[in-house]
C-alpha distance (Angstrom), angle and dihedral (degrees) to the residues before:
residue distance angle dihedral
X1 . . .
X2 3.16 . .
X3 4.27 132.2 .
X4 3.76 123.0 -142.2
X5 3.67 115.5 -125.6
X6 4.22 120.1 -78.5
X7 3.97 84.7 -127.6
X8 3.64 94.5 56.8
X9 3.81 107.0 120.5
X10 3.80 100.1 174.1
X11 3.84 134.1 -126.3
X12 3.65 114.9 -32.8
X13 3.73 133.3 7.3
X14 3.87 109.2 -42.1
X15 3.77 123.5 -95.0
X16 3.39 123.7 -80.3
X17 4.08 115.9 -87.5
X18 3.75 111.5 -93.2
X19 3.81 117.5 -96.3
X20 3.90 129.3 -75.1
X21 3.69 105.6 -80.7
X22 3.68 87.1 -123.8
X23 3.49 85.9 68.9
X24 3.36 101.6 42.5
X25 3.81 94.5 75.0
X26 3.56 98.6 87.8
X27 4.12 101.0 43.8
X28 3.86 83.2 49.4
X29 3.87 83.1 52.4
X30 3.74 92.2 50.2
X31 3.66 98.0 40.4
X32 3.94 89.2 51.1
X33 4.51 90.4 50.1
X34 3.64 86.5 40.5
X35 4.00 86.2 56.8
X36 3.23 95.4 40.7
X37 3.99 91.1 73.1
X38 3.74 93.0 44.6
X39 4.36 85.3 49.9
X40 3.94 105.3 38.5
X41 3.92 91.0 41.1
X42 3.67 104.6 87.0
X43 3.92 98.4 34.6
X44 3.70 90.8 46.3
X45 4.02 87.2 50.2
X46 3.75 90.1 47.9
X47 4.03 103.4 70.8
X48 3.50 91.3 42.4
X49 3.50 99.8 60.7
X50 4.22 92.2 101.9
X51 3.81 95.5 58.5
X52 3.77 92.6 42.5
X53 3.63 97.8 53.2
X54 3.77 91.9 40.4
X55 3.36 88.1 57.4
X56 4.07 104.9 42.9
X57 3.56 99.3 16.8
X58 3.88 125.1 -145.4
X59 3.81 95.6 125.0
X60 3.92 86.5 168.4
X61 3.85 96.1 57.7
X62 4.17 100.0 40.0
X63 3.55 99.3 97.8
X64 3.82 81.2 77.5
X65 3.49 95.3 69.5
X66 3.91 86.2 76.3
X67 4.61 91.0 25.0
X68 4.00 92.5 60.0
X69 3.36 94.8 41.4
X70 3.43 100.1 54.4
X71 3.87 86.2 44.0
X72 3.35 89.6 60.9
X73 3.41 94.8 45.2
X74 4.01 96.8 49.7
X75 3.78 97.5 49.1
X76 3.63 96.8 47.2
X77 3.71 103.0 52.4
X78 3.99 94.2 81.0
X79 3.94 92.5 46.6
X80 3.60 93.4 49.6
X81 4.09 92.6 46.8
X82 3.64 81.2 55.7
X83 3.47 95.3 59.0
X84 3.22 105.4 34.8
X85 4.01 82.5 64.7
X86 3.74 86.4 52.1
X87 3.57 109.5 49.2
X88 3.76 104.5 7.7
X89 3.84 138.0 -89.3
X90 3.72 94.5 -90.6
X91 3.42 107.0 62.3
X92 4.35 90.9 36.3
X93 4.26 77.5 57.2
X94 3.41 100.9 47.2
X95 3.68 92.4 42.4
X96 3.97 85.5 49.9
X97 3.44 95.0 45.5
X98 3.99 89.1 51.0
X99 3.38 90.8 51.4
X100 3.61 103.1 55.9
X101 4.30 92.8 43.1
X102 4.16 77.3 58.1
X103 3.31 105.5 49.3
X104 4.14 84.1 43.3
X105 3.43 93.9 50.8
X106 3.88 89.8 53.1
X107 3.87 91.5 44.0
X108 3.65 87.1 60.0
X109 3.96 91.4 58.9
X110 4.17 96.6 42.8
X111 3.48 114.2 139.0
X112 3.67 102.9 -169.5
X113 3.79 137.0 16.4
X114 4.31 96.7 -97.0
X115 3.93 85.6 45.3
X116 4.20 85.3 54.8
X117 3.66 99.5 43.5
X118 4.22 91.3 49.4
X119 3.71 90.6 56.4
X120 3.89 89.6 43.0
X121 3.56 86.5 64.0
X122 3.91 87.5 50.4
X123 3.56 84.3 58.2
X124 3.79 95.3 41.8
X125 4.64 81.4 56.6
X126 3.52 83.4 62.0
X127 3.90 102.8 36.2
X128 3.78 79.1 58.5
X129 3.76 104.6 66.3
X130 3.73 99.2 32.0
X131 4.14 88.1 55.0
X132 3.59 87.6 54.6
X133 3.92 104.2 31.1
X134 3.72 92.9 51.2
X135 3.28 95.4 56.9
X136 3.66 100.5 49.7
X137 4.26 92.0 44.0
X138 3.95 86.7 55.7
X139 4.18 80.0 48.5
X140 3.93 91.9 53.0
X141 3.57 95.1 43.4
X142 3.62 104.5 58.5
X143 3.83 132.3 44.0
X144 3.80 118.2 -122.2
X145 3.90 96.4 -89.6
X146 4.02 91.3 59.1
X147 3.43 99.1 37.4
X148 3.79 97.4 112.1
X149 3.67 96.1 45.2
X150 4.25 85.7 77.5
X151 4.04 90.2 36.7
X152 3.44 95.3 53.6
X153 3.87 87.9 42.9
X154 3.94 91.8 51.1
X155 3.91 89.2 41.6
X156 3.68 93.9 50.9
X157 4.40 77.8 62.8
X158 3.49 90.3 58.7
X159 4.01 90.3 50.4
X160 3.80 91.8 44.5
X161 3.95 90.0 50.7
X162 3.79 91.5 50.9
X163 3.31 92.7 57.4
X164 3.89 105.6 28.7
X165 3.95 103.6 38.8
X166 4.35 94.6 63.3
X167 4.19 91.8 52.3
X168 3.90 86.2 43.6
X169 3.62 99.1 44.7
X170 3.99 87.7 53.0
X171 3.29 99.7 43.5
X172 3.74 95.5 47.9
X173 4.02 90.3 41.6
X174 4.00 89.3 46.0
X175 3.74 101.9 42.2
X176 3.66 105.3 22.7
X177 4.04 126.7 18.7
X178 3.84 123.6 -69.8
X179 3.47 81.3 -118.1
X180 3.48 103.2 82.2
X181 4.12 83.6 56.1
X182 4.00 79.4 86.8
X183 3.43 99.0 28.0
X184 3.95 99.6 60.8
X185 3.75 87.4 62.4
X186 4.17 91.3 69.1
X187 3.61 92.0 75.5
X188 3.77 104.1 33.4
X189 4.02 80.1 52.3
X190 3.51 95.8 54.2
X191 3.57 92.2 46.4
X192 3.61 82.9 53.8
X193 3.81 96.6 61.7
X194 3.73 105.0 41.2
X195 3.69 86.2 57.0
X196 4.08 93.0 52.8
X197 3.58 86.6 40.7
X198 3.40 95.1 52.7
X199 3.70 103.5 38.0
X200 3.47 110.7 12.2
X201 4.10 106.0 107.5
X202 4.07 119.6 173.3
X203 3.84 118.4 -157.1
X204 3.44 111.2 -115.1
X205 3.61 128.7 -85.0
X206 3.90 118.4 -81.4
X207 3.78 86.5 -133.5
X208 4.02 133.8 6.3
X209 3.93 116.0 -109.9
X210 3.75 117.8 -139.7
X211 3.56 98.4 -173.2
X212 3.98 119.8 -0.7
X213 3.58 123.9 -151.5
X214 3.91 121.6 -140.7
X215 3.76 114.8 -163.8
X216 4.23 94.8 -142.9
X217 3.81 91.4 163.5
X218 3.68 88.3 59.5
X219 4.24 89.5 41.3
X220 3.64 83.4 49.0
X221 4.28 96.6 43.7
X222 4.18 84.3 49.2
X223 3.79 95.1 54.0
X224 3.82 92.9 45.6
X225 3.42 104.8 43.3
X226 4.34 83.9 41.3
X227 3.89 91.6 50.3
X228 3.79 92.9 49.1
X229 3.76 94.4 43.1
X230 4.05 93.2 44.3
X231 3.90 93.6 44.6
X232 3.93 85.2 53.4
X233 3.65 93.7 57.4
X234 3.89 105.0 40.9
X235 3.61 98.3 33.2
X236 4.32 93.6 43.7
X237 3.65 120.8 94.1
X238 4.31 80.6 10.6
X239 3.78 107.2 67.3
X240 3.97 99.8 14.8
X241 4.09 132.0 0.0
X242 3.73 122.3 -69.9
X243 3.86 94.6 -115.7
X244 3.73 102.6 46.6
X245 3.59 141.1 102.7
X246 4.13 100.9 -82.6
X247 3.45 89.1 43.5
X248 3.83 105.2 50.5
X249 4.17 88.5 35.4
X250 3.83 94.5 59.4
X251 4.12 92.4 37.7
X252 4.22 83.9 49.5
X253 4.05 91.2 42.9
X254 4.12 85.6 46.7
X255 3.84 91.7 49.5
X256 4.34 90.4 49.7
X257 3.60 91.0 43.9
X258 3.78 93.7 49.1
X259 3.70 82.2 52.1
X260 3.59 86.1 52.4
X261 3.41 99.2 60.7
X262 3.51 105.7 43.4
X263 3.83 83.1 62.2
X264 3.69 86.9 44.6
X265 4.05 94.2 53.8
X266 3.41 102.0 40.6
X267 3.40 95.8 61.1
X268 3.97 98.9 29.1
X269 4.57 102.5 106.9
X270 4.29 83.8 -136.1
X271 3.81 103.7 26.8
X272 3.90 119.5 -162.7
X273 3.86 93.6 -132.4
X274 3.91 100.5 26.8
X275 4.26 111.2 -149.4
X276 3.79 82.0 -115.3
X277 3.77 96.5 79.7
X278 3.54 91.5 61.9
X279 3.96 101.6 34.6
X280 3.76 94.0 61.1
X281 3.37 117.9 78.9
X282 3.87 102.3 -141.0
X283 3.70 89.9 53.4
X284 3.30 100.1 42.4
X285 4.00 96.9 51.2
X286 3.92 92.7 47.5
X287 3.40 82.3 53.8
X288 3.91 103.0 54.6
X289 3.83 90.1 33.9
X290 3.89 94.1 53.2
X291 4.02 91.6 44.4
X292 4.23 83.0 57.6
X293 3.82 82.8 57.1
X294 3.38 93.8 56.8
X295 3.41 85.5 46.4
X296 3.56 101.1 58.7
X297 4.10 97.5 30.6
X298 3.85 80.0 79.6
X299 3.82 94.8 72.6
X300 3.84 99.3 59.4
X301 3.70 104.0 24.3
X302 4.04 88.7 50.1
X303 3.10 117.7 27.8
X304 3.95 99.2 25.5
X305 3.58 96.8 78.4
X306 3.88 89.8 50.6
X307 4.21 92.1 58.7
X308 3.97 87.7 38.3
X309 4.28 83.4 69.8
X310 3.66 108.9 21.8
X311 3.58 97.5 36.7
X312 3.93 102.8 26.2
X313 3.90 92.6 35.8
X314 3.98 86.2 -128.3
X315 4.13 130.5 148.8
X316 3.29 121.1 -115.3
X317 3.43 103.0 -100.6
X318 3.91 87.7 52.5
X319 3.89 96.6 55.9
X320 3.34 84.9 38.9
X321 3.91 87.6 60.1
X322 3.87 85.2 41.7
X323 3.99 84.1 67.5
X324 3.37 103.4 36.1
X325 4.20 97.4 64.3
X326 3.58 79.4 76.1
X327 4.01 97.1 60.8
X328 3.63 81.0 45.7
X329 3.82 101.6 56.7
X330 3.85 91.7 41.5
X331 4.04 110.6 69.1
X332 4.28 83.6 41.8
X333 3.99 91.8 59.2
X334 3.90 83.8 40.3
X335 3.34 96.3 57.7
X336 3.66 96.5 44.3
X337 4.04 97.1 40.2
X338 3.89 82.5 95.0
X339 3.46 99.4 74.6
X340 3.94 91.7 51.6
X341 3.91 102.4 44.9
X342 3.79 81.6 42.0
X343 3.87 82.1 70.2
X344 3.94 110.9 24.6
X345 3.90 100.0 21.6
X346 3.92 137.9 -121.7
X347 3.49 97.2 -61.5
X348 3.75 103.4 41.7
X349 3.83 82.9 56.4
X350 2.79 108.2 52.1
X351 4.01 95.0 41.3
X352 3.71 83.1 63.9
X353 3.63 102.0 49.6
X354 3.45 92.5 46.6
X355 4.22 92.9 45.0
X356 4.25 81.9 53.0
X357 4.18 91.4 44.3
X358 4.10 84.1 51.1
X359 3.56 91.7 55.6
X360 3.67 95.7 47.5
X361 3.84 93.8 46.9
X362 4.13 85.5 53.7
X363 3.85 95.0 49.1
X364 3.74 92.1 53.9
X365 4.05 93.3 71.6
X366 3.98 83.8 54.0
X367 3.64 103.6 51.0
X368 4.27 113.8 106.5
X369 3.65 129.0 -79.4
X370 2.94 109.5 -96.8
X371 3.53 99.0 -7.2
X372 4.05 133.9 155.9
X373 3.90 129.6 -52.1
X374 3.52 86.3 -121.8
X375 3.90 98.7 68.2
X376 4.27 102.5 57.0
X377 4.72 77.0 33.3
X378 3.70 84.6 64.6
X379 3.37 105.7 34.8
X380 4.01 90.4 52.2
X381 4.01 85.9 41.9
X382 4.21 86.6 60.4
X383 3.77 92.6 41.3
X384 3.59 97.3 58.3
X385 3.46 89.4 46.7
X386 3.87 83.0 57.7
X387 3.47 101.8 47.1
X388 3.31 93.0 57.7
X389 3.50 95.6 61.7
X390 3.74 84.8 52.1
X391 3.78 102.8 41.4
X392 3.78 103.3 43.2
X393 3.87 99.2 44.6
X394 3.71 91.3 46.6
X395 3.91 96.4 59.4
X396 3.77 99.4 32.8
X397 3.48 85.7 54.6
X398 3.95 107.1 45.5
X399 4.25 79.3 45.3
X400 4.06 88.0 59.9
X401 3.75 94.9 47.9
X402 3.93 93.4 62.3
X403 4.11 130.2 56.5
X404 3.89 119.6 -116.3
X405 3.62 97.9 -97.2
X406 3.93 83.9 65.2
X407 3.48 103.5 37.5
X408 3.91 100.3 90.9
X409 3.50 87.4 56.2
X410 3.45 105.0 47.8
X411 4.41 94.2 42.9
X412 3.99 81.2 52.2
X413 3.93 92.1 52.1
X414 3.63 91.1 55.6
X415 3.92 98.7 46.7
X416 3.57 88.4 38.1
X417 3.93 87.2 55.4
X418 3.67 96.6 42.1
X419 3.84 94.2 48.1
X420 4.00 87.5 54.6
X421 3.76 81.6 55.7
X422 3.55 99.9 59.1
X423 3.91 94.7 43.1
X424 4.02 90.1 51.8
X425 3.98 89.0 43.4
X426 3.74 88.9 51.9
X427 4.05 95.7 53.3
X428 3.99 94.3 36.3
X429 4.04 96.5 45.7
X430 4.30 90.8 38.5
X431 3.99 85.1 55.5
X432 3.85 88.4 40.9
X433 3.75 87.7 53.8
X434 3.88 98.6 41.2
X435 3.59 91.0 46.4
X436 3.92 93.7 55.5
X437 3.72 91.3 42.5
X438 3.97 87.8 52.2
X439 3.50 98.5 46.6
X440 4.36 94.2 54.0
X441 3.87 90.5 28.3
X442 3.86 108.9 33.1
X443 4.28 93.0 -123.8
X444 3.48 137.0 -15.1
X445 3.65 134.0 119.1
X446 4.10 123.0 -127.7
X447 3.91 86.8 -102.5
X448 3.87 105.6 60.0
X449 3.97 82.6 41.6
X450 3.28 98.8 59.6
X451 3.58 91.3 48.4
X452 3.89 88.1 50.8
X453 3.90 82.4 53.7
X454 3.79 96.6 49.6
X455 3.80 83.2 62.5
X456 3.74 109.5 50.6
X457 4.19 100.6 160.5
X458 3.97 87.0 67.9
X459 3.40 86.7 68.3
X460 3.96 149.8 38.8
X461 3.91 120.7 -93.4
X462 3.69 85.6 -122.2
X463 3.56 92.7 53.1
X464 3.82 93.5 49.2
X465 4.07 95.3 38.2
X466 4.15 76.3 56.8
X467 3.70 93.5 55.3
X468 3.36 104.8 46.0
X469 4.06 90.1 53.3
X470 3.79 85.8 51.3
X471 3.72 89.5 59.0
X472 3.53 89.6 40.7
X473 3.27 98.2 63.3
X474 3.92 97.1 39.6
X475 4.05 87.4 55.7
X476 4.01 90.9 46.6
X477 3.91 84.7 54.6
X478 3.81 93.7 48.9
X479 4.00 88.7 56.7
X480 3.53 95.0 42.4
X481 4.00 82.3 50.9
X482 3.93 79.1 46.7
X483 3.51 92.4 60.1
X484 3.58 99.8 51.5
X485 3.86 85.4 57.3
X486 3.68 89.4 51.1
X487 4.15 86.5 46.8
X488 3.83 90.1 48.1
X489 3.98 91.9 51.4
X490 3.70 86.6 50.1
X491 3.42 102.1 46.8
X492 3.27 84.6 51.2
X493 3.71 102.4 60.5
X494 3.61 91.8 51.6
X495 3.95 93.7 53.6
X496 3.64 108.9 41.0
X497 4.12 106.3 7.9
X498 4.25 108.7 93.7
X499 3.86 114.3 -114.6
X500 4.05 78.1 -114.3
X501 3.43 133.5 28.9
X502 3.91 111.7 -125.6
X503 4.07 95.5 -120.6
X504 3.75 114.4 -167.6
X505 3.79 117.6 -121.6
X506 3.70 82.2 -130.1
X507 3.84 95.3 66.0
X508 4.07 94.6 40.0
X509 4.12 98.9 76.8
X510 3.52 94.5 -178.5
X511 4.20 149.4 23.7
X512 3.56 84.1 -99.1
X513 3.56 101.0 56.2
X514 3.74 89.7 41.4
X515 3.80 92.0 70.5
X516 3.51 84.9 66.8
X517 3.67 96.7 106.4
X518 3.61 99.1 13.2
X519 3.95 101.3 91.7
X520 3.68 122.2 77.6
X521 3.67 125.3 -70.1
């Protein structure tokens, strides 16, 4: 593989300097309300589930609610880097941002549970470009020495939403209609686009574009072969056995179609997913190391909450807390990973916050049965704070190794590769867990056991004593699975990532910022 040069500045003059920080107040604004719908949406969703289905029905089908969203989400996140490299970011946004308010809008006024999940994938079209399209904005607005200041500001969303969007979605499901779940996001949206409207101003365009080419068989071969692929892995060992006919068709029609678009791409004039992103080796470690954190973000956000209460004995709210001293650590390391890549680079950083996070993830299988909240509270406390030194440094830096014409594509590539993480973690570590569970209980999945659990006086204390070791053990599996993920992503910084990352003078600003990747590594 091979890297470009760190003076490359692309076609064309370079892009016009980001705005006046004085001005910047508002976009940050927008870009942190437009989030906020992308962040609060599937928590908020979650505790409503019980009203919705009593109401529409289809209790078999409504864990796609969350499944075609995230589809949605997944397979769009390359086609909308694409275009945001084409066109700009602000009309990709807007567009996203339209999207989701629509397919909202029309989730409001479902009347049965196939009608619901079709406009949740309308809202998953949207969810797709403002994941990506945030991102990259908060990339073009600040140089590389304040980068972190608006990631820690749009992580801090994410924490808020993990916390916030359960207690709203039950009170609004309990006291008013889980309607208004949907509805609430019409206003927040429209607050959303006056303010990028209004404020939002992209440089100009390194070089005018007659007539622009957009590869839609390739867009087209990416969302197939990503629906088929993604359906495999959440629906597979859920709604039919791992080894049987659905399952091996759509992992054999995923394979052919992957085929398919290779072909596609390579010969496609403006390819979705250009060969670059994987012949460089910045990109293409970022890449690999984010989809391992994916990978093992499935272990604590998943099945956490489930050994908080039927191993713990806690409430919901209280395992929920258990979780959310994670979201809590995270933006703070975030914000403060600046001042140690400043010194030691991107990849020094984050090889030590992911060495600390694989420590963490191997002292979880040791802590006490059944032990005190505190323990797995602190443990997820110090691996946020790790994870943000892994995270953060990872995508500021892969974004300051590439020009802005390039950019979109290259933030998408990483989310894109990080959301196929967590959809793989979630099928690998939910058969990990249900094959532990069968092999000490003879069946059962972690769900009907924890309902088991929630009602102790239908059984003996021996009985429940001997479930809550068998989930135990399956959860100290899944982090020790966890781990592995956590190894792979480090081994794979030290193989294929560069000592330094080749930052363009265009995406330094300043002296400061230029130390960046000066210091030793």
């Amino acid at each position: 593989m091979t890297e470009p040069s760190t003076t490359r500045t692309g076609a064309g003059p370079a892009p016009a300097a980001p705005p006046a920080s004085a001005r910047r107040g508002p976009v940050v604004a927008a870009l942190m309300i437009t989030m906020g719908l992308a962040a609060i949406d599937g928590t908020i969703v979650s505790t409503a589930v019980p009203q919705i289905v009593g109401d529409l029905g289809g209790l078999s089908a409504f864990s796609w609610l969350f499944s075609g969203y995230l589809l949605a989400v997944t397979v769009t996140l390359p086609v909308y880097g694409k275009l945001s490299d084409t066109f700009g970011r602000k009309p990709v946004l807007v567009a996203g941002v339209v999207l989701f308010v629509a397919g909202s809008l029309l989730c409001a006024g479902a009347w049965n549970m196939a009608s619901l999940i079709a406009f949740r994938v309308v809202q998953g079209f949207g969810g797709g470009a403002l994941q990506g399209t945030i991102q990259t904005i908060a990339a073009d607005l600040y140089p590389l020495k304040e980068r972190p200041r608006i990631q820690a500001k749009l992580s801090s969303v994410w924490a808020a939403s993990s916390v916030a969007g359960p207690a709203a979605g039950g009170l609004l499901a309990g006291y008013a209609d889980w309607r208004w779940i949907f509805l609430v996001n019409l206003p927040v949206g429209l607050v959303a686009l006056w303010l990028i409207g209004r404020h939002l101003v992209e440089p100009a365009r390194a070089t005018p574009r007659a007539r622009v080419r957009i590869d839609w068989a390739g867009a087209l071969a990416i969302f197939a072969t990503g629906a088929l692929l993604l359906t495999a892995l959440v629906q597979g060992g859920v709604a039919w056995p791992w080894l049987s006919a659905p399952s091996l068709g759509l992992l054999a029609g995923a394979a052919v179609l992957g085929g398919v678009t290779v072909l596609v791409e390579r010969r496609a004039a403006e390819p979705i997913i250009p060969g670059w992103v994987w012949r460089r080796r910045t990109i293409a470690a970022v890449n690999l190391a984010l989809g391992a954190l994916g990978l093992l973000m499935v272990a604590p956000t998943v099945f956490l909450p489930t050994y908080a209460q039927s191993v713990l004995g806690l409430g919901p709210i209280a395992a929920g807390f258990v979780l959310s001293v994670m979201t809590l650590s995270w933006p703070i390391s975030a914000a403060f990973s600046n001042r140690v890549y400043n010194r030691i680079g991107f990849r020094l950083t984050a090889v030590t916050g992911i060495s600390m996070a694989l420590v963490l993830l191997l002292a979880f299988p040791f802590l006490p049965f059944p032990g005190e909240p505190w323990q797995p509270a602190l443990l997820m406390l110090l691996l946020g704070a790790t994870l943000g030194l892994f995270q953060l440094p990872l995508i500021v830096g892969v974004q300051s190794t590439v020009p802005y014409e390039e950019r979109g594509t290259t933030t998408a590539s990483v989310l894109f590769c990080r959301q196929v993480g967590q959809s793989v973690g979630a099928a690998v570590f939910g058969a990990v867990a249900n094959g532990v569970l069968a092999a000490r209980l003879g069946g059962g999945d972690l769900d009907s056991l924890a309902r088991s659990l929630d009602a102790p006086a239908s059984s003996t204390a021996e009985a429940t004593d001997h479930l809550r070791r068998a989930v135990d053990t399956a959860v100290d599996y899944v982090f020790t699975g966890a781990a592995g993920a956590a190894a792979l992503a480090l081994l794979v910084l030290l193989t294929l990532a560069p000592r330094r990352f080749p930052v363009l003078k265009e995406a330094v600003g300043d002296e400061d910022g230029a130390r960046a990747e000066s210091g030793p590594e």
